[in-house]
N, C-alpha and C positions, 0 to 999 in steps of 0.2 A: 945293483942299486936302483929303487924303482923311483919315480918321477920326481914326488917329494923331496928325497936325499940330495936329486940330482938340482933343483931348484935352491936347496941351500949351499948345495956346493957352487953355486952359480950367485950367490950373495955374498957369500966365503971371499970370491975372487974381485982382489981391490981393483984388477983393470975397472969390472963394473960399475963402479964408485964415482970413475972421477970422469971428467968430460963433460961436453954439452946436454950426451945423451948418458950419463950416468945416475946414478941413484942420485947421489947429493943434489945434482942441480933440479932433477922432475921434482926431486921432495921437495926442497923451495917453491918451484913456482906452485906443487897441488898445495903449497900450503896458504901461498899468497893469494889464490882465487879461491881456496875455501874458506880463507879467514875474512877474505874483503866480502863475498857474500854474506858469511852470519852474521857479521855485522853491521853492514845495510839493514839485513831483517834485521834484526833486535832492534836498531833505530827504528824502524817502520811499526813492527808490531808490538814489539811491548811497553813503547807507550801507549800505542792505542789501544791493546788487551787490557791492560790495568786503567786506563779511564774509563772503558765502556764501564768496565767489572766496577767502578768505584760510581761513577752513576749509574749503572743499570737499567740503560736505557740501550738501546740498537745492538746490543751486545750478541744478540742469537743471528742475527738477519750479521754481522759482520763476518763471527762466524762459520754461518753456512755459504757466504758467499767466498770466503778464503779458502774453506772445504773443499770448493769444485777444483779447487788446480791439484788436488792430491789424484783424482779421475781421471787428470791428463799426464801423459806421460814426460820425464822431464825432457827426455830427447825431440819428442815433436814439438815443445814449445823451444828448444835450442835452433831445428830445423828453420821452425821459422823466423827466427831470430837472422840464420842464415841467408834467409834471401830477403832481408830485408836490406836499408841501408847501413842498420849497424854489422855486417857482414866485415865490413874493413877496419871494425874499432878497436880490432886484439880481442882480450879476453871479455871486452865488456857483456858478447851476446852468453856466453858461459855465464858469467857473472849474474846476468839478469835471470836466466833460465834457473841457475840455483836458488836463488833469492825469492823468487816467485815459489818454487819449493820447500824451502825453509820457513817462510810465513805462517802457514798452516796451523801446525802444531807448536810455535810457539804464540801465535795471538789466541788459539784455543784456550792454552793452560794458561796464562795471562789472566784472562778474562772468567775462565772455570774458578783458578783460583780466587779471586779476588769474589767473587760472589757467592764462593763457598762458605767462605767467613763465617763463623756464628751472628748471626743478625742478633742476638742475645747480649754477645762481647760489646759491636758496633753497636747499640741501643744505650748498655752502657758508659761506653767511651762518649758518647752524643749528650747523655746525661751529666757525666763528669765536665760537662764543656767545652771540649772539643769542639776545634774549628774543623769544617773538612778535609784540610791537610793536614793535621796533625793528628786525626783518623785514618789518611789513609798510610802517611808513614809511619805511624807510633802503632798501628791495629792491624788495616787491612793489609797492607804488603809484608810484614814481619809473618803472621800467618798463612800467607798466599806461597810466601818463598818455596816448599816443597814442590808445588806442582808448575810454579811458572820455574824452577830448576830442570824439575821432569823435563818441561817440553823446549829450555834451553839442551842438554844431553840427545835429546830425539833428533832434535835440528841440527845439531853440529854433527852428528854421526852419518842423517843422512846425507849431508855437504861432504862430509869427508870423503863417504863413499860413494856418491853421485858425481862426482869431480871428476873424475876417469873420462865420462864422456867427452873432456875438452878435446880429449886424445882423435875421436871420433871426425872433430872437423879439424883438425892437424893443428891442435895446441897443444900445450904444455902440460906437464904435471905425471906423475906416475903411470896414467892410462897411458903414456906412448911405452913406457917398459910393455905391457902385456901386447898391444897393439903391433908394436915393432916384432914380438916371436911371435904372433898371427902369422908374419908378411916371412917370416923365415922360417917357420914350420917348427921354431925351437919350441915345443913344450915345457919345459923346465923354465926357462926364461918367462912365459907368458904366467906361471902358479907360481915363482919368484914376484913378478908384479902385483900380483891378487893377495898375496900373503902382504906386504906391504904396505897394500892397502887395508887389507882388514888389521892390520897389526897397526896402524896409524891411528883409526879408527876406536879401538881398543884402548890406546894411549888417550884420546882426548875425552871417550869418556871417562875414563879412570882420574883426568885428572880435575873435572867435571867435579865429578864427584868428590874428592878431596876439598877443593874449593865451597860444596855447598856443604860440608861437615865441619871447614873452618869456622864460614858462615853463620852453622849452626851454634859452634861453641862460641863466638865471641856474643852472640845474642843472647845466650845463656845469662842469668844475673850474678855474681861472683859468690860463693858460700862465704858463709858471715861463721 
């Protein structure tokens, strides 16, 4: 049976399920610092992605300056998070360190989208009367949805799977399954946790995507 086999026969076995240090409970907490981070970002960034994009104004210089933390790696902004005084806060330096991650490419597509709009459409919606809210809900966010969806799916995937490192500074979440057959030498146990991870990962886009195709059909106008 080569490594693979031996990894699922090591998911197979309910002992690994249950406990402090079992699947069910890592999966909670990697889901509660992945889910508490894309949600900070999405607060932060796309509102402020879809106003820049709906005034178009500072939208490039925001940006490129949100750009730069994709250069840095997520770990040495967790590092430092570590000696700093939120070293004692729990998951918050995790927290912060993702979220600073996840910005990125969600206030890009935000603000990408929202300016991509046919200035053609928004000229006539402007001429039809429209207030500029009722341009940017009735116009520019109904055809923005595709790509600020995109870069909600990019964001949550990379949380998902950047989450592991909480394992790193001895938290919670999936990364201690792989972390923990490091420190035992079990291989199968450590490509059991990385499967998990990608297979979690896998789910949320999937269901990502479900969600922007619901989205897409209730927008749809009903056949007459």
């Amino acid at each position: 049976m080569g490594v693979l086999g031996k990894a699922c026969g090591w998911l197979a076995d309910g002992a690994n399920w249950s406990g402090e240090s079992g699947v069910r409970h890592r999966l909670a907490e990697h889901l509660l610092v992945s889910g508490t981070a894309l949600g900070i970002a999405c607060a932060v960034a796309l509102p402020v992605g879809l106003w820049l994009g709906h005034v178009g104004r500072g939208g490039a210089l925001a940006v490129n300056v949100s750009n730069v933390g994709r250069a840095v790696p997520v770990f040495a902004v967790l590092a430092l998070f570590m000696v700093s005084p939120l070293r004692s806060a729990g998951y918050l330096p995790t927290v912060a360190a993702l979220v600073l991650f996840a910005v990125p490419p969600l206030l890009t597509n935000a603000y990408v989208g929202v300016r991509e709009v046919d200035r053609a459409v928004v000229e006539a919606a402007r001429g039809m009367g429209m207030s500029g809210r009722q341009l940017f809900w009735r116009v520019e966010l109904p055809l923005a949805r595709g790509l600020v969806m995109t870069g909600l799916r990019s964001g949550a995937v990379q949380v998902v799977a950047t989450a592991t490192i909480a394992a790193m500074v001895g938290q919670g979440g999936l990364g201690r399954i792989i972390t923990a057959g490091f420190n035992t030498y079990d291989t199968p146990q450590v490509v059991a946790g990385a499967l998990l991870v990608a297979l979690l990962a896998l789910l949320v886009e999937g269901l990502l995507v479900a969600a922007d195709r619901l989205l897409l059909r209730r927008g749809r106008p009903a056949p007459r």
